[in-house]
C-alpha positions in Angstrom: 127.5 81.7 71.7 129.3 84.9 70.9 127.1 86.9 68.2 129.2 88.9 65.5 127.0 92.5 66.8 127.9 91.5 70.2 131.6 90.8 69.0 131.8 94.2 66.8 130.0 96.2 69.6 132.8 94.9 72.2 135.9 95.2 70.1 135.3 99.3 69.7 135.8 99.3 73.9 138.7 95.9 74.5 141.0 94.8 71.5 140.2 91.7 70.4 142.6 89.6 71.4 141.1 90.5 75.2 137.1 89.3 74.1 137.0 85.5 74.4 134.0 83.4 73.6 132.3 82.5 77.4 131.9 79.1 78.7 129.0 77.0 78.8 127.2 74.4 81.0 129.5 74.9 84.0 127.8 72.9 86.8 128.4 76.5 89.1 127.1 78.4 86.7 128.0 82.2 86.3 128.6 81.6 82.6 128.4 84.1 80.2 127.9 84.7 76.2 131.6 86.6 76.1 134.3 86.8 78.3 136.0 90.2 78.5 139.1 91.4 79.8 139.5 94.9 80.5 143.5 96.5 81.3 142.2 100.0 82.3 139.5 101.7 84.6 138.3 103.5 81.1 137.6 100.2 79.7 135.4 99.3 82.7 133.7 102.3 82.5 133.1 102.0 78.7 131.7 98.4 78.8 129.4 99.2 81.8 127.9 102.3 79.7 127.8 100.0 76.7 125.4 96.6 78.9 123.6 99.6 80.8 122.5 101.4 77.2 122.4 97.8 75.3 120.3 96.2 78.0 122.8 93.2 78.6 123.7 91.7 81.8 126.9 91.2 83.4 128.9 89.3 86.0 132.4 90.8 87.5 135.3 87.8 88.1 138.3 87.9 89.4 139.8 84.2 88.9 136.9 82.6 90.0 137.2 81.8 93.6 133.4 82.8 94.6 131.9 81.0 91.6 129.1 78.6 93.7 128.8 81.6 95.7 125.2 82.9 95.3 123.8 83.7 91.6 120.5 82.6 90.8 121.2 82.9 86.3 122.8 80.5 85.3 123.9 82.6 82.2 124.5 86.3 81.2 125.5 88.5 77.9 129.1 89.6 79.7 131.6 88.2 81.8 133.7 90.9 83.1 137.4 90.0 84.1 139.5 91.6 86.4 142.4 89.2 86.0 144.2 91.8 83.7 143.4 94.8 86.0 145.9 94.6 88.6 148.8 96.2 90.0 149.9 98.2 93.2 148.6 102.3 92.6 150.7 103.9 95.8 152.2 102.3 99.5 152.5 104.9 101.8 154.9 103.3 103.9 155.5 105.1 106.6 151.6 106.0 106.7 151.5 102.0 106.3 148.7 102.4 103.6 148.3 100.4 100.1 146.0 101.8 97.0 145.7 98.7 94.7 143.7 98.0 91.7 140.8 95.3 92.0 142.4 92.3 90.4 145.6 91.8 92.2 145.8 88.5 94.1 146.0 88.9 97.4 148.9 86.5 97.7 151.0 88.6 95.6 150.0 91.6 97.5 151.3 89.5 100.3 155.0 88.6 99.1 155.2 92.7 97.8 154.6 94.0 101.6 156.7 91.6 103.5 159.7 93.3 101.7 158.8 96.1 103.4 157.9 94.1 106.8 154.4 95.0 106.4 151.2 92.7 105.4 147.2 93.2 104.7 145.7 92.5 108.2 142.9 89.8 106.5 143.3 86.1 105.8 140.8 85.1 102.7 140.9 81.7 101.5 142.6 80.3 98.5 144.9 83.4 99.1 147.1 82.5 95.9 144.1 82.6 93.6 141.5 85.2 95.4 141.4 88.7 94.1 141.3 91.7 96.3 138.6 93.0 94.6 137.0 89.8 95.6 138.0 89.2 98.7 136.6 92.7 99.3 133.1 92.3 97.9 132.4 89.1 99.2 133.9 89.8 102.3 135.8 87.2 102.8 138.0 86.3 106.1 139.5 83.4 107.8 140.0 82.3 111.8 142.3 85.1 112.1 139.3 87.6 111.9 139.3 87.8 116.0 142.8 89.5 115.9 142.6 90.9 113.0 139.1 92.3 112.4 137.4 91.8 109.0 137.4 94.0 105.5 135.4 96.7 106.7 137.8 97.3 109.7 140.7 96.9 106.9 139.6 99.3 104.1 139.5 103.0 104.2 138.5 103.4 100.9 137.3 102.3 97.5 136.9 103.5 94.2 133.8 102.4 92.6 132.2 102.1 89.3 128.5 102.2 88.8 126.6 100.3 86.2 125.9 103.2 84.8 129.9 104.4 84.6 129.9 106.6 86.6 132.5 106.4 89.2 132.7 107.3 92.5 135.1 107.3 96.0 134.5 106.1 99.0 136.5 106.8 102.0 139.9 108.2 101.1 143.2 107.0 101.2 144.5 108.0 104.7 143.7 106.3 108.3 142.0 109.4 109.9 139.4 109.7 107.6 135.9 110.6 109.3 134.0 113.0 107.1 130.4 111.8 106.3 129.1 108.4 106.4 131.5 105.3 105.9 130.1 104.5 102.7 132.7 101.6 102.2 130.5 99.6 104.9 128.0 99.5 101.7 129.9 97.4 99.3 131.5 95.0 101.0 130.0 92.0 101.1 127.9 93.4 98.5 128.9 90.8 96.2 129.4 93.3 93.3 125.9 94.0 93.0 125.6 97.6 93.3 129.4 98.3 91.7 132.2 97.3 90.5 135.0 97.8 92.9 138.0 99.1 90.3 140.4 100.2 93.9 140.7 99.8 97.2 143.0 101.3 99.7 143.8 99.1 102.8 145.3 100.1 106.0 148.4 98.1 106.9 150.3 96.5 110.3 153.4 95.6 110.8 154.8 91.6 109.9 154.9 90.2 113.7 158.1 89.8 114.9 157.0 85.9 116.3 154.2 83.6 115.5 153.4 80.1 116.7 150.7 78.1 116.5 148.8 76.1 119.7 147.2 73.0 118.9 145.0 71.5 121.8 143.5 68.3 121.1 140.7 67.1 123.2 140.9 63.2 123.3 137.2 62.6 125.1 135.8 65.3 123.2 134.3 67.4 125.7 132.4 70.6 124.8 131.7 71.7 127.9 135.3 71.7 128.8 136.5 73.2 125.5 133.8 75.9 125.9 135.2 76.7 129.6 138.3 76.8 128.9 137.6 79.0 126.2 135.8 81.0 128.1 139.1 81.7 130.3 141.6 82.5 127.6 138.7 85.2 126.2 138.6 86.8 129.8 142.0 86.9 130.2 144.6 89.3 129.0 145.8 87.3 126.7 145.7 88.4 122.6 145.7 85.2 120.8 145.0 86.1 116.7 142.7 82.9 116.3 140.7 80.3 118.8 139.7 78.1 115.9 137.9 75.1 117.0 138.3 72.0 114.2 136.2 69.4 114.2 137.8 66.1 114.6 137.6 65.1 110.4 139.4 68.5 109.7 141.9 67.7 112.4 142.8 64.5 110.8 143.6 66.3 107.6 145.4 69.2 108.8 147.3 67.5 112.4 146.6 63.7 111.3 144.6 63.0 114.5 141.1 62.6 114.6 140.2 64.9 117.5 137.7 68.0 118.6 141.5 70.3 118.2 141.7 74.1 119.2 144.1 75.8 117.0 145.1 79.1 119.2 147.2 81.3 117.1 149.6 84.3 118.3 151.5 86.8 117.1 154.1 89.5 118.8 157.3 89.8 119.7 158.2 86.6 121.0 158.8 87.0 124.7 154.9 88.0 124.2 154.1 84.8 122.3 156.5 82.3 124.5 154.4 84.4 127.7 151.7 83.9 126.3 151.8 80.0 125.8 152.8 79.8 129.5 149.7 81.1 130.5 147.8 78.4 128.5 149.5 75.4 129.3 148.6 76.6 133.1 144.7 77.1 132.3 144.9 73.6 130.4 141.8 71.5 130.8 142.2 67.8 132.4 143.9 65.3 129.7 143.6 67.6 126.9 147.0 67.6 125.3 149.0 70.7 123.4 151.4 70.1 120.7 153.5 74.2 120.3 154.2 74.5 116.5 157.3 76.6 115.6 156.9 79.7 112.6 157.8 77.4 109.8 155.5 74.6 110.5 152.6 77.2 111.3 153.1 78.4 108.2 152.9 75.2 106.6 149.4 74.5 108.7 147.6 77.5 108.2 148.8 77.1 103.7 147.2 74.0 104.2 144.2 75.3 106.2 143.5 78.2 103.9 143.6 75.8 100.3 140.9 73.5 101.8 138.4 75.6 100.3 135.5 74.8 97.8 135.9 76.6 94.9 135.0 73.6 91.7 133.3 70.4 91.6 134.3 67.1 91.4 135.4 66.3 88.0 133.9 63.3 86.7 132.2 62.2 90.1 129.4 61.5 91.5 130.3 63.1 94.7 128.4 66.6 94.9 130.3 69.4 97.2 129.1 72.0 98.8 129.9 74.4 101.9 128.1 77.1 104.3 129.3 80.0 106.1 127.5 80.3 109.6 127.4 82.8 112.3 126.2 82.5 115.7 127.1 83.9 119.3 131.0 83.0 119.5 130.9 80.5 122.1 127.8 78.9 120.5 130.6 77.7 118.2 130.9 74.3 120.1 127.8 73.3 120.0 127.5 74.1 115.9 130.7 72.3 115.3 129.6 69.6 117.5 126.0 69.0 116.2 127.9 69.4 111.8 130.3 66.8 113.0 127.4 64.3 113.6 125.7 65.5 110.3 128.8 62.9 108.5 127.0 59.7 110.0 123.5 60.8 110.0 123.5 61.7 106.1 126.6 59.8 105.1 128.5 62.7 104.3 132.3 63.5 104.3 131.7 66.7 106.8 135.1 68.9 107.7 134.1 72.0 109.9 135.7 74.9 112.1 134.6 77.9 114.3 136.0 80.6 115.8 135.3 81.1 119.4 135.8 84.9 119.8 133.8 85.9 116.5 131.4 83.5 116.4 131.9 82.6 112.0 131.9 79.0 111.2 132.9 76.8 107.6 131.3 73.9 107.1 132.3 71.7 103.9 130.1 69.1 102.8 131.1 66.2 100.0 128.6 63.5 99.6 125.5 62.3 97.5 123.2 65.0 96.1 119.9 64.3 98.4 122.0 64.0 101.7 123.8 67.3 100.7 120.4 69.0 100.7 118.7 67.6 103.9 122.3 68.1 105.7 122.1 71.7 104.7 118.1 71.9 105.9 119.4 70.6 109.3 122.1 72.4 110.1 119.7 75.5 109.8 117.7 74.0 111.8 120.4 73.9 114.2 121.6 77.4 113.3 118.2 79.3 113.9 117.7 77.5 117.1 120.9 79.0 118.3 119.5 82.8 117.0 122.4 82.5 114.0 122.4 82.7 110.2 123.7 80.1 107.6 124.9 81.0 104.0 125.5 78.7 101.3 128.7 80.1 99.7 129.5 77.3 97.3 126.9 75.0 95.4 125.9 73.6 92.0 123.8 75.6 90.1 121.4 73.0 89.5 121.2 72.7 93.3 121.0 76.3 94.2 117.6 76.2 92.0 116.7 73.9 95.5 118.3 75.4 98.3 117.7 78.8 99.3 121.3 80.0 99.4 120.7 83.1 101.4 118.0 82.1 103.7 115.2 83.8 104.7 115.4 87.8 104.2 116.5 90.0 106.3 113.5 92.5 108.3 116.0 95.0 106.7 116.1 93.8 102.5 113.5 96.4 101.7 116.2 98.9 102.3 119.3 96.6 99.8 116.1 96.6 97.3 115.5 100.1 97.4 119.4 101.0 97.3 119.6 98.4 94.5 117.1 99.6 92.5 118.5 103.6 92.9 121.9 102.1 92.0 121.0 99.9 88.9 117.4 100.4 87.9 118.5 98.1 85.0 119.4 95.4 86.6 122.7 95.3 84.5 125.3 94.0 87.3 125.3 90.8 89.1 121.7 89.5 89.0 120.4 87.5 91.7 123.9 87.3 93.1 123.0 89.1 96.0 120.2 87.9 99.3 116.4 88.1 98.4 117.7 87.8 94.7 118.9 91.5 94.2 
């Protein structure tokens, strides 16, 4: 509950009318004693200086996408919102650059470049709801990360500000920028934890002039054959944007049949794409069977595929949800996707999972009983490790999260995020616990 010092102390930095009363007893957590909503970068500044010389803690939201995603405290003094602080700072066009405040949505960045032929060369999920800022620090991409790289190949700079209010740059807002060290690297996927990012500028590419979307379904489900044909669309010369691998509960949802489906993506100018979907259907495996979609219905898949995201719980359920983000060797892939798929049976689990075969990133969503969610997760790190990968939890109850270690083991590397952690925010002020070790 809001205090009335907490309340007068606020409404000298926000107007009132921007200071809300924070929620309580969300099953993610990440609630908060106030909710504020801050319109400027001085604002941000100001309530930063104000929790770093008060003592209080806070947690930075953009509309709430990464809720599950990693705290340890279940409650803090501030919420910070970005949801007010949005709106495009400068487009370059003709450098095909973008400067945009922290709490834009991505899909309205989106819509505002196509006008010019242009787009953001990332594909979050829950584009219509997920923040840039958030996207950024959470570092957040989707299948199409093997053509199109991931946020630290996107962004050439940020503007930060420390806990402290201080603010800083990092990067700068043109392509050729190599002076120094790439500080950017250091906040994405920092989860907000050492700043809070207030702009970024993104580099830009041009809307492709053709897209389709290659669905081969696999009827025997064969891995072997799915990994070696895999294997010879990576050493070709084709350029294929995704080599997504679904397993066969995800394909159901998304294509309506219930097979091991590779969904191969492309994107050129379209004697490129139709030349390259030649060349496929000539390397196709024995009885494996491709379906072409055409622009508009691969647009209408990939909406789907990016809103099949866990972001909230259940409402009045017993069902418990949760899902992990897993990296391993990118042909590896099969046998992950292939081992989750049998999790479903063994725990009695609604299990919908995919991988991408040239980077190597898997999502697996989980939706079942509390107890099975737990010893799924414990497996498929078992799994994971045996394969030399990593497994995150990136969305879980709170209550659960006090179980599972979300981050898994640390790193031989966390004394050096402690030590930068503690130089950044000796206080502890931003984030805490949202971050791996607990940082």
């Amino acid at each position: 509950m809001i205090t009335a010092e907490l309340l007068t102390e606020l409404k000298a930095i926000v107007p009132v009318e921007r200071i809300k009363e924070g929620e309580q007893n969300h099953p993610l957590g990440n609630t908060s004693r106030v909710k504020v909503y801050p319109q400027s970068e001085e604002e941000i500044v100001a309530i930063l200086k104000y929790a770093n010389e008060k003592g209080k803690s806070v947690i930075v939201e953009g509309n709430g996408t990464k809720r599950g995603y990693g705290v340890l405290t279940e409650s803090v003094d501030i919420l910070l919102s970005l949801t007010n602080f949005k709106g495009i700072v400068e487009h370059v066009v003709g450098d095909m650059t973008l400067t945009v405040k922290a709490g834009t949505t991505f899909k309205e960045l989106q819509e505002y470049l196509a006008e010019f032929k242009q787009k953001i060369s990332l594909d979050p999920y829950l584009p219509e709801s997920a923040t840039i800022g958030g996207v950024i620090a959470s570092n957040d991409s989707g299948p199409k990360r093997l053509g199109y790289g991931s946020s630290r190949d996107t962004v050439i700079g940020l503007r930060i500000v420390y806990p402290d209010g201080k603010i800083i740059r990092s990067g700068g807002r043109v392509v050729k920028n190599v002076a120094g060290y790439d500080m950017n690297k250091l906040f994405i996927g920092s989860m907000g934890t050492l700043g809070i990012i207030s702009e970024v500028t993104l580099k830009l590419r041009p809307l492709p002039k053709y897209e389709s979307l290659l669905l081969l379904k696999f009827p025997q489900g064969n891995i072997e054959k799915i990994r070696a044909f895999s294997t010879n669309l990576l050493d070709s010369m084709m350029e294929p944007v995704t080599l997504e691998l679904l397993s066969p509960t995800l394909s159901e949802k998304l294509t309506g049949q219930s097979f091991f489906t590779l969904a191969i993506g492309l994107e050129d100018v379209e004697t490129s794409v139709r030349y390259q979907e030649n060349f496929i259907k000539s390397i196709l495996p024995e009885l494996a069977e491709m379906r072409i979609l055409a622009p508009q219905e691969t647009q209408t898949f990939w909406n789907q595929f990016y809103s099949n995201s866990l972001n909230s719980l259940e409402d009045g359920s017993d069902v418990t949800s949760a899902s992990l983000k897993i990296g391993v060797v990118n042909l590896d892939v099969t046998h992950v996707i292939k081992d989750i798929h049998l999790l479903g049976d063994l725990h009695n689990l609604v299990v919908e999972a995919h991988g991408g075969l040239g980077h190597g990133l898997c999502q697996l969503n989980l939706k079942g009983a509390k107890e099975d969610i737990v010893s799924a997760i414990q497996q498929c790190r078992e799994t994971v490790q045996g394969l030399g990968g990593y497994s995150v939890v990136n969305h879980l109850p709170f209550a659960l999260r006090q179980e599972v270690d979300v981050w898994g083991e640390k790193p031989s590397y966390f004394f050096l995020l402690e030590g930068i952690k503690k130089k950044v925010d000796p206080n502890r002020v931003l984030n805490p616990k949202r971050f791996i070790g607990g940082i």
